[in-house]
C-alpha positions in Angstrom: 132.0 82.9 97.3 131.1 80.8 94.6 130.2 82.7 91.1 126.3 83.0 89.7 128.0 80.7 86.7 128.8 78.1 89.3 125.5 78.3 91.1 123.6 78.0 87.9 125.9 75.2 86.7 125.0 73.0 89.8 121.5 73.5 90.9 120.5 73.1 86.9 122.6 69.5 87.3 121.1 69.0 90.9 117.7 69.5 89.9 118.0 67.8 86.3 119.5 64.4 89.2 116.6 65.1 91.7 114.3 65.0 88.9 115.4 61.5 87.7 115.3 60.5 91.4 111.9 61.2 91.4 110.8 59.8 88.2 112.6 56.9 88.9 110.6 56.4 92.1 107.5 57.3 90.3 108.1 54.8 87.8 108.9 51.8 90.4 105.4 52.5 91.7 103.5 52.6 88.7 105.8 49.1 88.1 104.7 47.4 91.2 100.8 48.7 91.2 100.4 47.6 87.6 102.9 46.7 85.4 103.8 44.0 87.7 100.5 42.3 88.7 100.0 42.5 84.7 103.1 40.6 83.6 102.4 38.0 86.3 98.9 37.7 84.9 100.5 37.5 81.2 103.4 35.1 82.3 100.6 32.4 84.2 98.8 32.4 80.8 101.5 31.3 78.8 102.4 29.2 81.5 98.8 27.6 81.8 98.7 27.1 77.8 102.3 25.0 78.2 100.5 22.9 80.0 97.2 22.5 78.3 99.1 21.4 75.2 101.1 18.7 77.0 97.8 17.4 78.2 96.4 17.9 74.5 99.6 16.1 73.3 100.4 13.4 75.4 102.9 11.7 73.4 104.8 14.4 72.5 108.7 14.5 73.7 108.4 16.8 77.1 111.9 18.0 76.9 111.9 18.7 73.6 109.2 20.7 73.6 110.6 23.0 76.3 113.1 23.3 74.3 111.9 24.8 72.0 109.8 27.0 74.1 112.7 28.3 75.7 114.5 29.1 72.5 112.1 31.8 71.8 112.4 33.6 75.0 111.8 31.9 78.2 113.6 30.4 80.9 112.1 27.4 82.2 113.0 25.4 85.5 111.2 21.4 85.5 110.9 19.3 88.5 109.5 15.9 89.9 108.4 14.7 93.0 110.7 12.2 93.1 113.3 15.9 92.9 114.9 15.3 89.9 115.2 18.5 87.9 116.0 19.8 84.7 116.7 23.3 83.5 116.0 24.8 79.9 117.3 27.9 78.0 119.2 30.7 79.8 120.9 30.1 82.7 119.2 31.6 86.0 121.3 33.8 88.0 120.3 32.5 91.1 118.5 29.3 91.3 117.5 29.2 94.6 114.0 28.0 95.3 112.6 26.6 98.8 111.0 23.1 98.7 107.8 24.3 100.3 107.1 26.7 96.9 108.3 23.1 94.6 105.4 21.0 96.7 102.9 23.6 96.4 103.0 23.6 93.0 103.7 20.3 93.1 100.2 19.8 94.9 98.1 21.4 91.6 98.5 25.2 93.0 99.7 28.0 91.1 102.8 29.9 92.3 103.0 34.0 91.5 106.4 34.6 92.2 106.5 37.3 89.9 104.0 38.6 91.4 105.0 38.1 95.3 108.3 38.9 93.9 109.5 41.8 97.1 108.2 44.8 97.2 111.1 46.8 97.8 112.8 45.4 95.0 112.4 48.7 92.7 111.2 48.4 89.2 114.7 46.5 88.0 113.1 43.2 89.6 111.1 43.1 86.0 114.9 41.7 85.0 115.7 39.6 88.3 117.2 36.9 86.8 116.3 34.3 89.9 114.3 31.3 90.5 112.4 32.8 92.9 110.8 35.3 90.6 108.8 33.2 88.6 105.6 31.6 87.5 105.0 28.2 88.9 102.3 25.6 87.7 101.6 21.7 87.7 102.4 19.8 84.7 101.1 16.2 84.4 103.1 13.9 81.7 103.4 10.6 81.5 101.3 9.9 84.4 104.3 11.7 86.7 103.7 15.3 88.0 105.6 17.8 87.2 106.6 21.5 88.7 106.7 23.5 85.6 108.8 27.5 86.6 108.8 29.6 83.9 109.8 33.3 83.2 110.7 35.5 80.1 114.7 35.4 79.4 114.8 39.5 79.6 118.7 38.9 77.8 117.5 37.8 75.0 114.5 39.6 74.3 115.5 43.3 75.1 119.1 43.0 75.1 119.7 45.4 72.1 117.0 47.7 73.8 119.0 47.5 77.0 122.2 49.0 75.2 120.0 51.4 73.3 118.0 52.8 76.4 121.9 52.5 78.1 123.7 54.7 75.8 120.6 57.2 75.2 120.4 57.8 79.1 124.4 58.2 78.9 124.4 60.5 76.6 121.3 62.5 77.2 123.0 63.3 80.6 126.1 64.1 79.5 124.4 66.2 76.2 122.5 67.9 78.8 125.0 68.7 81.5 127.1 70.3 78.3 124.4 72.1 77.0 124.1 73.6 80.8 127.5 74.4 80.9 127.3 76.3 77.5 123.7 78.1 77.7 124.6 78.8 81.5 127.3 81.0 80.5 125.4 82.6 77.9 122.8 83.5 80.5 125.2 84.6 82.9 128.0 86.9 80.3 125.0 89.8 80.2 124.8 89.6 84.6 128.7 89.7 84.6 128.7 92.6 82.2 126.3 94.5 84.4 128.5 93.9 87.3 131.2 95.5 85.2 128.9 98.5 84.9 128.4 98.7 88.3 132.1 98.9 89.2 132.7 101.6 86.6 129.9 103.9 87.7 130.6 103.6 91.1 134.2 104.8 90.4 132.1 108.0 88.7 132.0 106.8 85.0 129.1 107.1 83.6 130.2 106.3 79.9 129.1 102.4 80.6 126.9 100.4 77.2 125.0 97.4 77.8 122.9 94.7 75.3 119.4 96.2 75.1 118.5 94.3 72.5 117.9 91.2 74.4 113.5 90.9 74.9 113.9 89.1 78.4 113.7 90.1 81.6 117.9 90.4 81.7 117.2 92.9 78.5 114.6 94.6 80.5 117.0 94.7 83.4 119.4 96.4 81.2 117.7 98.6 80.1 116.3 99.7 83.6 120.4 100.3 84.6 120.9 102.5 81.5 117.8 104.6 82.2 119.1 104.6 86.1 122.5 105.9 84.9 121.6 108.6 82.6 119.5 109.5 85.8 122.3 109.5 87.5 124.5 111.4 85.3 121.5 114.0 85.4 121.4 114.5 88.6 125.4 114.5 89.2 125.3 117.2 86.5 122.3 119.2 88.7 124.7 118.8 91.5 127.6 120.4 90.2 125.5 123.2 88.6 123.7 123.6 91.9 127.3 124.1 93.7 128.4 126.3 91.2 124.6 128.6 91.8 124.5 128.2 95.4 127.8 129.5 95.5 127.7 132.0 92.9 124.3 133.5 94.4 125.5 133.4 98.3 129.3 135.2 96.7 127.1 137.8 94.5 125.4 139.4 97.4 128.4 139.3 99.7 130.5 140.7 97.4 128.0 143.4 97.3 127.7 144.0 101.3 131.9 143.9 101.6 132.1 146.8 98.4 129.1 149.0 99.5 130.2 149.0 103.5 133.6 149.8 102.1 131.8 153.0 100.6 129.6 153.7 104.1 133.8 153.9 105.4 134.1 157.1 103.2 133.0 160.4 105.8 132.7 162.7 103.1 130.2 160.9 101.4 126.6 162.6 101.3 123.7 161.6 103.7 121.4 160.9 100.3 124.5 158.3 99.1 124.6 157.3 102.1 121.3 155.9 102.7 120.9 155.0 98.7 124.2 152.3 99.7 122.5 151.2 103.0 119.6 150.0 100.9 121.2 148.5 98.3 122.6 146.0 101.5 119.6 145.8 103.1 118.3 144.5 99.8 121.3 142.1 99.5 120.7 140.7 103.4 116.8 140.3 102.0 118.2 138.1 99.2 120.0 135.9 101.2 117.7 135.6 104.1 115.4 134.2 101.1 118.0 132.1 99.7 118.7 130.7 103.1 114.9 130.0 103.9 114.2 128.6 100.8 117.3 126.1 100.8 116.4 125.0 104.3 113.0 124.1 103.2 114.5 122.2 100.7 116.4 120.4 102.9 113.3 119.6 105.1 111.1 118.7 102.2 114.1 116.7 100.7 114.6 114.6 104.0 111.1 114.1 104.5 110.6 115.1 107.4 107.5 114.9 109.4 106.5 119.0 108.5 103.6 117.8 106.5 100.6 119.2 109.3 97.3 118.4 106.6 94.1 120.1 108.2 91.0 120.7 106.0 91.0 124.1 104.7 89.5 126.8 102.5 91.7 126.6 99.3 89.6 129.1 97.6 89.5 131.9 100.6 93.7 131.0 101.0 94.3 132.1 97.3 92.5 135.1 98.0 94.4 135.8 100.9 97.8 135.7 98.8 96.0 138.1 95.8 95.7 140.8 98.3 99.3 141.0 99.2 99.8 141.5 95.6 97.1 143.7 95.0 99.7 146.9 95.4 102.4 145.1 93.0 99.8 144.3 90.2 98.0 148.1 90.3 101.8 149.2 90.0 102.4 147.0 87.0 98.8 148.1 85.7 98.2 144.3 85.4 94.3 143.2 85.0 94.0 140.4 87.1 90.7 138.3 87.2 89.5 134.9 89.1 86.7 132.4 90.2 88.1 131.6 93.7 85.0 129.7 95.0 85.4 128.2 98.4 86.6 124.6 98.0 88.1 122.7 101.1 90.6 120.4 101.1 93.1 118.2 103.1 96.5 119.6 103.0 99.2 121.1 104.6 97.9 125.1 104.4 101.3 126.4 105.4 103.1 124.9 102.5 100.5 125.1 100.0 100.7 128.6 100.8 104.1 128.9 99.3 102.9 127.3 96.2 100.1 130.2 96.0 102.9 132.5 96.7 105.1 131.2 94.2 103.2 131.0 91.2 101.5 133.9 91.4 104.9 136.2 92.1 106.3 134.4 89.1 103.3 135.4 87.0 103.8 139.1 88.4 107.8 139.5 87.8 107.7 138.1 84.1 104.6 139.2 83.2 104.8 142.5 80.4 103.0 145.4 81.1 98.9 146.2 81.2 99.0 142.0 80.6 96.6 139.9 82.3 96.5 137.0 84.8 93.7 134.6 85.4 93.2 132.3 88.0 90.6 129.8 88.5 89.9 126.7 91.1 87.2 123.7 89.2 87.0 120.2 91.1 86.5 117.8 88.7 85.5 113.9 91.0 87.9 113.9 93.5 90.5 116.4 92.4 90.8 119.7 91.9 92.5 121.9 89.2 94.1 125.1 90.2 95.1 127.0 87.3 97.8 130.0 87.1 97.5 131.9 83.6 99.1 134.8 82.5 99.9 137.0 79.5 103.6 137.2 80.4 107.4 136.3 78.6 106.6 132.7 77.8 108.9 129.7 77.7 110.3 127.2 75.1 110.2 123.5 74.9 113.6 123.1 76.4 113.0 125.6 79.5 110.2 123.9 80.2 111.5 120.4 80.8 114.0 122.1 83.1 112.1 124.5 84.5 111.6 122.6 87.9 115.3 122.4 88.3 116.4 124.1 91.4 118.7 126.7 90.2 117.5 126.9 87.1 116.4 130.3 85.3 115.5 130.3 81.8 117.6 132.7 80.2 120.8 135.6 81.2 118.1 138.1 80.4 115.9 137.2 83.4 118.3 136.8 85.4 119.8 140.2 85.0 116.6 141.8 85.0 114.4 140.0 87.9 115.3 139.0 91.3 115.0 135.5 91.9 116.8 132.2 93.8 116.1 129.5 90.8 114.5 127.9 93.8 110.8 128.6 93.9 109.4 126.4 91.5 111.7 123.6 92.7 109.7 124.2 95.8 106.1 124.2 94.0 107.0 120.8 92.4 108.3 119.3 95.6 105.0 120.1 98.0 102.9 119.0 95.5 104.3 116.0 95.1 104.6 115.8 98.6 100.6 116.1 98.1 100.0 113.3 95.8 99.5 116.0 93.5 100.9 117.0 89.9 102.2 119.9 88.3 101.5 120.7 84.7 103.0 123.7 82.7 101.7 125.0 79.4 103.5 127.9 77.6 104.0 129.8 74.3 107.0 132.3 73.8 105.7 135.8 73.9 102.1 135.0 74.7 102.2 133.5 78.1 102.4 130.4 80.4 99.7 128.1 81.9 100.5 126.4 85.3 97.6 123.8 86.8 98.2 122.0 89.7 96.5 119.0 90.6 95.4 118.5 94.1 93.1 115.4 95.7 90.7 116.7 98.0 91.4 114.0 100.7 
C-alpha cells in the first residue's frame, strides 16, 4: 500500500497537470471565439492599407516595397494570374495553397484564412507557419493583378518571448513539483509521527509526545490524541484500582464468613457467641449480595442495554416514598430532616431513578454528624428540573470531588473503616442520570457539608 507521502506527492502533481489541461483547453476557446476572429480582423487591415498605398504610389518599386514590409515582421506570398509567384521574408513552413483560394482573390475578394484557419487546430495555430493560414487580398500594379497573402512572421516578433514563456513554464513545473515534494513531507512527518503514537500506545505505553504547537487542524488533531491518551491512561489506571477493590471487597467479606464458621465449629462456644458470630456473616452475605447487585447493574447500564422503561411519574411523591424508609434511621441519628417535595411528573425510568433517591439520601445519612440537618428540595425551572440533596454532614475537598464518581472510590481510610459502603453508589447516580440526559452537580465544604443537584428534563 502506497504511503500518505506518496499519495500526496501524486494527486498534488496530477491535479497541478489536470489543471493545465484544463486551462489549456480554456485558453484554445477563448483563442478561437475572440482572439482569433480579432487578429484576422487586425491582419486584413494591414493587409488592405498595403494595398491602398500601392494604388496611392503607383510608381513605386512593388518588390521593394514588400521588402521592406516583410523585414519588419510579416511574411508575404505574391502572385499573378499569369501564376508567376514571388515570396518575401521568412520562409513558410508549408506553402501549400489550392488554386481555387489564388483565383478568388485573384477575382477582387478577400481571403480569411486566418480566420477559417481549422477549428480543431488548438490555440498554437496563432503560430502555424503555412500558406494556408493567411490573409489574402487583390493588389493592382502596373495594370497586372496581383494575389497579395500576408501573415505576421511569429519567429521574429516573439521569438525571445517564446524562450522566455518556454523556460518560465519549465521551470515553474519543475519549482513546483519540488516544492510538493519538500512541503509534502513536511505535512505528512506530524501524520507519521502520530502513527508512531499509535503503535506505542497500543503496545500499553502511554508515555507518547506530540507537536501541539502547530494551529492547524493536524495541531488540533494532536492535541485531540494527547487528550484521548491521558484518557486512556485514566481509565487503565481506574481499571487496575477497580481490580484491586473488586477483589479486595469480595476477599474481605469471605475471609470473614471462612474465620467466623471456623468459630460456629467450636461446641463449647456459648449460645449468645454463637448467634453474635452468625450475624456478623449474615451481615457479610448482605455486603456482597449488594456488591454483586450493584456491579451487575453496572454491567447492564455499562452495556446499554435496553433496561431504560421511561413512564411519566410522580417525582415528588417517589422521594417521599424513599424518606419514609429512612424515617427510622434519621430519628436514630437525631437528624432534622426538612423538604418541599411538591408533586412534579416526569418522563423517566422510576425504577432507576429510584436508586438515585436511594443513593443520595443514604449517603447523606451515613456521613452526616450528629443532630445535623438535611434538606431536600424539587424547583422546575423551563423544561428541567433541579433536585437538590443538602446536608450538614463530613464534607469533601477539591480533589475528592473530581473523583468522587469513580466506582470504587471512597474519600478517605477513615470512612472506609467507619461506614459500610461498595465505592459503587454514586458511580451508579452519575451513570442513570446520564442515562437521562441529565447532569450531576456536587457542591461541598470540609466540615460543613455537601450539596448534590441533579438535573433532570421533564420529557
Amino acid at each position: 500500500m502506497k504511503s500518505l507521502y506518496v499519495k500526496f506527492v501524486v494527486i498534488t502533481i496530477g491535479i497541478m497537470i489536470l489543471s493545465s489541461i484544463f486551462a489549456f483547453l480554456i485558453s484554445n476557446t477563448y483563442y478561437q471565439q475572440k482572439l482569433k476572429p480579432y487578429n484576422d480582423k487586425k491582419v486584413t487591415k494591414i493587409a488592405q492599407s498595403i494595398t491602398a498605398f500601392t494604388d496611392e504610389y503607383p510608381n513605386i518599386d512593388l518588390k521593394e516595397y514588400l521588402e521592406h514590409i516583410s523585414s519588419i515582421g510579416y511574411q508575404i506570398y505574391l502572385v499573378d494570374n499569369f501564376g508567376e509567384e514571388a515570396f518575401f521574408g521568412a520562409p513558410f513552413r508549408d506553402k501549400s495553397l489550392s488554386v481555387s483560394t489564388q483565383e478568388h482573390v485573384l477575382n477582387g475578394n478577400i481571403n480569411h484564412g486566418i480566420l477559417h484557419f481549422p477549428q480543431e487546430t488548438f490555440v498554437t495555430g496563432f503560430f502555424a507557419n503555412e500558406l494556408k493560414n493567411t490573409i489574402g487580398v487583390p493588389l493592382e500594379y502596373n495594370g497586372r493583378n496581383y494575389a497579395l497573402f500576408i501573415r505576421p512572421d511569429i519567429k521574429l516578433l516573439f521569438n525571445e518571448m517564446h524562450l522566455l514563456f518556454g523556460w518560465l513554464l519549465t521551470l515553474t513545473i519543475m519549482l513546483s513539483m519540488f516544492m510538493v515534494v519538500f512541503s509534502t513531507k513536511y505535512l505528512v512527518k506530524p501524520i507519521s509521527k502520530l502513527t508512531m503514537a499509535t503503535k506505542s500506545l497500543a503496545n500499553g505505553d502511554f508515555n507518547v509526545e506530540l507537536n501541539t504547537a502547530r494551529h492547524d487542524e493536524l495541531g488540533e488533531l494532536s492535541q485531540s490524541f494527547l487528550r484521548m491518551v491521558r484518557k486512556l491512561e485514566q481509565m487503565d489506571d481506574m481499571r487496575k484500582e477497580f481490580i484491586s477493590n473488586i477483589s479486595h471487597d469480595i476477599q474481605s467479606p469471605l475471609s470473614n464468613i471462612k474465620g467466623y464458621t471456623n468459630l460456629l465449629e467450636n461446641r463449647s462456644m456459648s449460645k449468645e457467641e454463637r448467634t453474635q458470630y452468625v450475624s456478623i456473616i449474615n451481615g457479610e452475605i448482605r455486603r456482597l449480595s449488594t456488591l454483586t447487585k450493584q456491579l451487575l447493574l453496572l454491567a447492564s447500564l455499562d452495556r446499554n442495554e435496553e433496561i431504560m422503561k421511561k413512564n411519566p411519574f410522580n417525582v415528588g411523591q417517589q422521594i417521599k416514598e424513599v424518606v419514609r424508609n429512612y424515617q427510622w434511621v434519621i430519628s436514630e441519628k437525631s437528624i432534622m430532616l426538612s423538604y418541599s417535595l411538591p408533586d412534579m411528573e416526569i418522563i423517566g425510568d422510576p425504577s432507576l431513578l429510584n436508586n438515585v433517591w436511594d443513593n443520595l439520601l443514604s449517603n447523606a445519612i451515613k456521613y452526616n454528624k450528629a443532630n445535623g440537618s438535611i434538606e431536600i428540595s424539587i424547583e422546575k425551572r423551563g423544561e428541567w428540573i433541579f433536585i437538590t440533596f443538602k446536608d450538614t454532614g463530613i464534607g469533601l475537598n477539591n480533589a475528592v470531588i473530581e473523583r468522587i464518581f469513580d466506582r470504587f472510590y471512597r474519600a478517605d481510610t477513615a470512612r472506609t473503616r467507619t461506614v459500610e459502603g461498595t465505592g459503587l453508589g454514586l458511580s451508579i447516580v452519575w451513570t442513570i442520570v446520564k442515562l437521562h440526559n441529565g447532569h450531576i452537580n456536587v457542591k461541598s465544604i470540609e466540615k460543613e457539608g455537601t450539596t448534590f443537584i441533579v438535573e433532570l428534563p421533564v420529557n
